[in-house]
C-alpha positions, 0 to 999 in steps of 0.5 A: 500500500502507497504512502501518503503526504499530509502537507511535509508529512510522509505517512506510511500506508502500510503502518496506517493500514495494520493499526486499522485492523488493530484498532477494529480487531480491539474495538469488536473484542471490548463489544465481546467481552464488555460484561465478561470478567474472563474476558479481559486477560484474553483481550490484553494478550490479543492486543500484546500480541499485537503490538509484538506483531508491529515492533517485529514488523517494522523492526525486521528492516533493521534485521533485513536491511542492515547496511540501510538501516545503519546508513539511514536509521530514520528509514525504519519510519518508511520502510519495514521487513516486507514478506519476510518481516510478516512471517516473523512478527507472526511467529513471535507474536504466536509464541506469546500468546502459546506462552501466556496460554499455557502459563495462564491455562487459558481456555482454547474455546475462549481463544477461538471466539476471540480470534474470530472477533479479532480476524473478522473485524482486522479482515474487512477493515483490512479488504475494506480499505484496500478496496476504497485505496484501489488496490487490485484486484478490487473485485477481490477485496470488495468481496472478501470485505463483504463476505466477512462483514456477514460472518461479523454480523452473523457472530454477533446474532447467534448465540450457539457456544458452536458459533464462533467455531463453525464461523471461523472454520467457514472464514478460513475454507472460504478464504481458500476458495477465494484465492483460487479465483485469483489467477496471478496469485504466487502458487508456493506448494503445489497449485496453493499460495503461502496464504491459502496453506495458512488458512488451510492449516487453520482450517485443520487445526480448527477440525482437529481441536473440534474432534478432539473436543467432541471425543474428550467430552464424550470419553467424558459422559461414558465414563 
């Protein structure tokens, strides 16, 4: 995403964009877990979590780009760890939250609902803005922003325990789907993008945890 000028002001487009799907992400978790006490230690390690995404991100240039960043430290205002920055603040900010999971033996159904709110809300402001900034293919993200705005709302109607569950599994085979139709996506393993096997490792994990769950509670009323 491009950067933009306010007056002698260079602001990053990209570092506007991941802040937006914070401030969403945090704004739908404090609807969710407004009158729940348990709620709040799950909204704190989403937004820690987050904010480690951010730092590793943006400080992955100086990582990334040595020579640069020690030419020119300020660049680290403009410039992040690109594609490779990404995966790395994704994998530290999933070893804390497996941290503070395990320390605080947090329930793996809580992180679930909170992760769908966060995802749906982070995604379409996500898609949303990339559609109205005009980023191809608009089709897409236009799409995308619509479909998960409903699965938002679909969340916030129901009231099934299942619901957050068979949503995120649906958001995440759906994701996939839609990828598909994207003809210039860079295919990574077989026909799949980077994207598309991150959302199907999702998609497995969720399936794995459900039967895991359903076995568990039935080995449960048998016994």
């Amino acid at each position: 995403m491009h950067n933009f000028m306010i007056g002698s002001f260079v602001l990053n487009g990209s570092l506007l964009l991941y802040l937006g799907i914070g401030a969403a992400g945090w704004l739908m978790l404090k609807y969710r877990f407004r009158s729940l006490p348990e709620g709040g230690p799950f909204l704190s390690c989403a937004m820690n979590a987050f904010w480690i995404w951010m730092l590793v991100w943006k400080g992955s240039f100086a990582v990334f780009h040595p020579v640069d960043f020690i030419r020119q430290p300020v660049s680290l205002l403009y410039f992040d760890g690109g594609e490779r920055g990404r995966w790395a603040a994704a994998l530290a900010a999933a070893a804390y939250i497996a941290y503070r999971s395990v320390k605080q033996k947090m329930s793996a159904a809580m992180w679930i609902e909170a992760g769908a709110w966060f995802s749906f809300a982070g995604w379409f402001v996500y898609h949303f803005l990339l559609w109205m900034f005009d980023q191809e293919p608009l089709w897409f993200h236009a799409v995308n922003a619509g479909l998960t705005a409903a699965l938002l709302i679909a969340l916030a109607v129901t009231h099934k325990d299942d619901a957050p569950f068979q949503y995120a599994l649906w958001f995440s085979i759906g994701n996939v789907l839609l990828l598909f139709m994207v003809s210039d996506r860079p295919a990574w393993l077989l026909t799949f993008s980077k994207q598309q096997i991150v959302f199907l490792l999702a998609a497995a994990s969720l399936t794995g945890w459900s039967w895991r769950n359903e076995k568990r509670r039935k080995g449960g009323a048998h016994g």
